[in-house]
N, C-alpha and C positions, 0 to 999 in steps of 0.2 A: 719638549712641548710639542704640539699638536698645533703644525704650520696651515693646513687646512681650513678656509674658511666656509664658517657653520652660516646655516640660514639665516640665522639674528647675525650674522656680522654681516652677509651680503645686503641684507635689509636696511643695516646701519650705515653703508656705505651708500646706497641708492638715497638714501636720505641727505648723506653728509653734501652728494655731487651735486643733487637740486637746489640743495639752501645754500651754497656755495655760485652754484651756476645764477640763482636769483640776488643774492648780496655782495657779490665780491665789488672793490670799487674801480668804474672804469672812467676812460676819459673820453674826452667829446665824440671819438668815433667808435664808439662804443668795446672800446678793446680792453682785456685785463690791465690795471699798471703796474701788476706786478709789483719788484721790491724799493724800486727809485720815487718815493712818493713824500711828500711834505708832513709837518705834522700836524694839520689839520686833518688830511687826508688817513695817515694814522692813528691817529686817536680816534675816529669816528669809526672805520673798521674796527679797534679793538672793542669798542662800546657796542656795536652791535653781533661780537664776538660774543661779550659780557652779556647780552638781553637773553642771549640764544643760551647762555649757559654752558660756553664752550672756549672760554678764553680759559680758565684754567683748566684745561684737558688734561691734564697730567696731576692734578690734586685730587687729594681724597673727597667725598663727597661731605665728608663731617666739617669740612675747611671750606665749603661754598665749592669744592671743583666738579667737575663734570663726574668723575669716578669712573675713568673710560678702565677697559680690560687693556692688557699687552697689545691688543689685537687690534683692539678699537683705536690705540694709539698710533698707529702706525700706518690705520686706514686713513682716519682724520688727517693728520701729516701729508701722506701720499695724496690725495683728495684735493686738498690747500694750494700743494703744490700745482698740482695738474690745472686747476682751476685758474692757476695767474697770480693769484689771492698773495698778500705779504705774509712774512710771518708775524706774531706782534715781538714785540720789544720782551729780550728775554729776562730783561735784570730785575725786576718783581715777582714776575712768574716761578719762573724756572729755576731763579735763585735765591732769591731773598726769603719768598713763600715757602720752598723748604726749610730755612735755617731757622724761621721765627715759629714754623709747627714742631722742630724740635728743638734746640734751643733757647726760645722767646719765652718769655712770663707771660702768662694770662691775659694782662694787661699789654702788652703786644702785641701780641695775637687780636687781640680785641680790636684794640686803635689802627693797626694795619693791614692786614687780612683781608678785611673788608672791602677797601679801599683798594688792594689789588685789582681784588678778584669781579670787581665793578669798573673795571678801568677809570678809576676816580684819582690816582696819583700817580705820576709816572715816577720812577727809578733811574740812576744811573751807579757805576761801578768804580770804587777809587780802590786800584787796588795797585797800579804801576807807577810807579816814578822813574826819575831821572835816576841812571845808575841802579833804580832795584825793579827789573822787570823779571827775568827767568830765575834773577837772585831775589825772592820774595821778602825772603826773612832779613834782608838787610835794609830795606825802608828806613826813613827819617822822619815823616812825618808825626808829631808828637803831639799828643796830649794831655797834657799836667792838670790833677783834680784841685780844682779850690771849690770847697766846702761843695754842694749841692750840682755842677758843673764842672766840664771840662774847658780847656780853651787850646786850643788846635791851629799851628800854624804847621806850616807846609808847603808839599804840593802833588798833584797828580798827573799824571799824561796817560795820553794815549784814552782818555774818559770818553766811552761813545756817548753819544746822545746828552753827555751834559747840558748841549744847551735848549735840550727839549725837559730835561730834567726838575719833576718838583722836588728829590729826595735824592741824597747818595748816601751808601753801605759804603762805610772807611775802615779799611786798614790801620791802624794808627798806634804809637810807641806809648805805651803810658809807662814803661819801667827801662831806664835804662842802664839798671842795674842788673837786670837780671839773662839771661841768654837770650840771642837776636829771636830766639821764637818764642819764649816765652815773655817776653816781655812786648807782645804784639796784643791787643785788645781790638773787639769789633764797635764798632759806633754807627747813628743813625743818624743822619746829620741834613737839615732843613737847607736847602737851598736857597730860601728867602733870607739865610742867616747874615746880619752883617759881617761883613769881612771876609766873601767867597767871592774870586772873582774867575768869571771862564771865557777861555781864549780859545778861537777857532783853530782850527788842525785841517788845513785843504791836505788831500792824497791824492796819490796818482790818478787814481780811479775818474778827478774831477770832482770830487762832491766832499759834501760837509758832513763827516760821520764825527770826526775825532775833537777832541778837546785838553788843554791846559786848565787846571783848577787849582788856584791857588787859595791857601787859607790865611790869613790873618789875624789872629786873635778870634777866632772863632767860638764863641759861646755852644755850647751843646750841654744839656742838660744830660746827670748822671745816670736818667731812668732809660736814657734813651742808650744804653752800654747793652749790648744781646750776650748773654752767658755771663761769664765774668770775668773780673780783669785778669789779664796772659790765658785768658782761653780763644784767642783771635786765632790762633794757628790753627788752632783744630776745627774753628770752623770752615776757616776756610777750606780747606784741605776738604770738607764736603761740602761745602757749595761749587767748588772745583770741581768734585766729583760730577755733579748734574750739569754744569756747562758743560764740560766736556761733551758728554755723553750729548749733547743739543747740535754740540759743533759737528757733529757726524754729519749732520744735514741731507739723511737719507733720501727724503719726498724729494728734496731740491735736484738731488742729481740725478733721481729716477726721471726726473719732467727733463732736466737738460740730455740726457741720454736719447730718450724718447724720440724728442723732438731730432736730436743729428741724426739717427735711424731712420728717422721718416725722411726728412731732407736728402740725405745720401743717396735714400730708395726712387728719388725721383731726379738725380740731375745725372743728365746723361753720362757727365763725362768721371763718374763717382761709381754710380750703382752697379756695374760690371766689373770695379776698382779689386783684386783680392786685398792689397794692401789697406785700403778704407775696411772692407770687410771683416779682416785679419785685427785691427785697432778696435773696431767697436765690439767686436766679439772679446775680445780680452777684456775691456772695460766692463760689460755686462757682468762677464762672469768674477770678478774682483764685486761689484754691486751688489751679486747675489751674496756672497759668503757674507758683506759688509751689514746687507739686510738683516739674514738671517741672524746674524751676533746681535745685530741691534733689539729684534726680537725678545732674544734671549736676556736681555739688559732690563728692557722695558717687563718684561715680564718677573723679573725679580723684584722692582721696582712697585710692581702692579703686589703682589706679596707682603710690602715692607720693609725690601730690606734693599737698602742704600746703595748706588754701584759705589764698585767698590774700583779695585787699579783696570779693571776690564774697561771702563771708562778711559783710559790711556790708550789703551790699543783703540776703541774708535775712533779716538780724538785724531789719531795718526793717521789710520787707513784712510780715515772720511776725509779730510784736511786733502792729502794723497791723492785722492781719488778726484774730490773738485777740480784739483789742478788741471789734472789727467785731463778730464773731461773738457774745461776752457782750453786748454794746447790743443783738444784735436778738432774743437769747433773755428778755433782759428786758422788752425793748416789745411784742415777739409775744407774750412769756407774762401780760403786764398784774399783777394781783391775784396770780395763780398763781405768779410769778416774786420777789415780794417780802419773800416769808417769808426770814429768815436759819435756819431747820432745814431738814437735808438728808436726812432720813426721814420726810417726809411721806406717806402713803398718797392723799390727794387730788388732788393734780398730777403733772401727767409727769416722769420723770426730769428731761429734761433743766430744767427748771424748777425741780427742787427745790432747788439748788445753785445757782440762778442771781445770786441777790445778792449771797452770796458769792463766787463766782468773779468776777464784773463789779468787787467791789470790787479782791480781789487784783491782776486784769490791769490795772489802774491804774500798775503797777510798770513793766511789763513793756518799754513803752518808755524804762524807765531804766536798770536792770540789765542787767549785759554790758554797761554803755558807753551813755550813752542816745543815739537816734535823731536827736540833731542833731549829736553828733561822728560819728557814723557818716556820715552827709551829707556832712561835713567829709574824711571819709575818700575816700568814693568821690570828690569833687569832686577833692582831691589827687590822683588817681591816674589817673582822666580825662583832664583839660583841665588839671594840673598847678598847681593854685592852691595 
């Protein structure tokens, strides 16, 4: 493909930075707040995502999405970042909305689609438990049909945003006769529902991302089943696919990059550093090839066609690379980088967050699937092991 950007894509981009530079949400002293933000402060971003026509950036336009090119998606992205701006919440977009445009009946698509793509219902993700996180296919939470409905006890961990959550996409056993994957089904299951209950999850990081969901006799009506029963494996396995390929979090580590460049380039006892030099030159160039694949992904993507295990290798390198990038904001930034407050006037941005974030991306090679089943992945599909 054809990495050069055309006049209409620098056009698009001059466009993306003004409505970005004009809407992004900031705080009292006029500053981006970037991704630590409440869910007031997130849902009104996504909605004025949604007015603009640009929260589902990555959907077809026949489905309400923007219908961005390869190109354009990577500008948008890059842009968002730069800007400060959050990203929105990916468990509707980026995953649900692909599963219910190919998988979903009519009548799903209808009823939720919609609602995505208008930021009108938020999402969350049940797909880990106790004992079945890298092992997927061995989950317990089960769902037995009586007549018309299902009833679903269990539980889930690790569930982000459950408790901003109107809706979670479940995992769940409905045969346990039959092999641990195929006897896995997908469900759509109402949060308002009685007998869900969710338990907060503090992380190192400080902050309230994570959640405990536990079911109880959970009514879930039969319509609300996406595909059909023991086809829960296979979808998952492509909604895996496009997280993944999210988790790469290109734009994020191009803006963190950026920003240690610049800072480097101006403190005296750094800028003359070969060894700082030497560190962020390697990271650059690991970026580029990261971009570049990413590219290549989205633009398949932009085509029709599904990533496929190449989503493994981003999910790794990008994962990889975050880290990289938080370790060397912490060792280049020394004293300046160790505070946990993220409005410090003293230090440079990119500094001021940095222990925080360094703790956070501790995760990141686990969620989505951690970085040594993905190995497992691509090694299967390679050289066939």
């Amino acid at each position: 493909m054809n990495f050069d950007f055309s006049p209409e894509d620098q056009a698009f981009r001059a466009e993306v930075r003004a409505w970005m530079q004009a809407n992004v949400p900031r705080d009292p002293s006029g500053k981006a707040t970037g991704m630590r933000i409440g869910k007031e402060t997130q849902f009104a971003w996504e909605k004025k995502l949604a007015s603009k026509g640009w929260l589902a950036w990555s959907w077809p336009a026949e489905f309400g999405g923007a219908g961005f090119t390869a190109t354009q998606r990577d500008i948008f992205d890059t842009e968002r970042a730069f800007a400060g701006a959050p990203s929105v919440i990916p468990f509707g977009v980026m995953m649900l909305g692909p599963v219910l445009m190919k998988f979903g009946t009519p009548e799903q698509q209808k009823r939720y689609l919609p609602k995505i793509v208008r930021a009108e219902e938020a999402w969350c993700q049940g797909y880990s438990e106790p004992g079945s996180g890298s092992d997927l296919a061995s989950l317990k939470t089960q769902a037995l049909r009586q007549g018309d409905k299902y009833i679903v006890n269990g539980q889930k961990i690790w569930t982000t945003q459950a408790h901003w959550a109107d809706w979670i996409f479940c995992l769940v056993r409905t045969s346990v006769e039959a092999s641990k994957q195929q006897g896995i089904s997908f469900l759509l299951i109402d949060m308002k529902t009685p007998g869900i209950e969710v338990r907060p999850i503090l992380t190192i990081d400080g902050h309230h991302h994570l959640n405990e969901v536990f079911f109880t006799n959970v009514e879930v009506p039969v319509a609300n089943l996406v595909g059909e029963e023991g086809q829960g494996w296979t979808i998952a396995k492509y909604l895996l696919s496009h997280e993944r390929t999210g988790i790469a979090a290109v734009g994020d580590s191009k803006r963190q990059l950026s920003w240690l460049k610049e800072t480097v380039a101006r403190d005296p006892a750094l800028k003359d550093d070969p060894h700082a030099a030497r560190r962020i030159a390697d990271l650059e160039v690991d970026l580029m090839a990261l971009e570049y694949t990413n590219l290549r992904t989205l633009d398949r993507m932009a085509r029709g066609i599904a990533p496929g295990p190449e989503s493994s290798g981003l999910k790794i390198k990008g994962t990889e690379l975050q880290q990289a990038i938080s370790e060397a904001q912490l060792e280049l930034g020394g004293n300046d980088a160790m505070s946990w407050q993220t409005d410090l006037e003293a230090v440079e941005p990119v500094y001021a967050a940095a222990n925080t974030r360094y703790n956070f991306l501790r995760a990141c090679t686990i969620y989505g699937g951690s970085n040594e089943i993905q190995k497992n992945v691509l090694a299967k599909f390679l050289v066939g092991l």
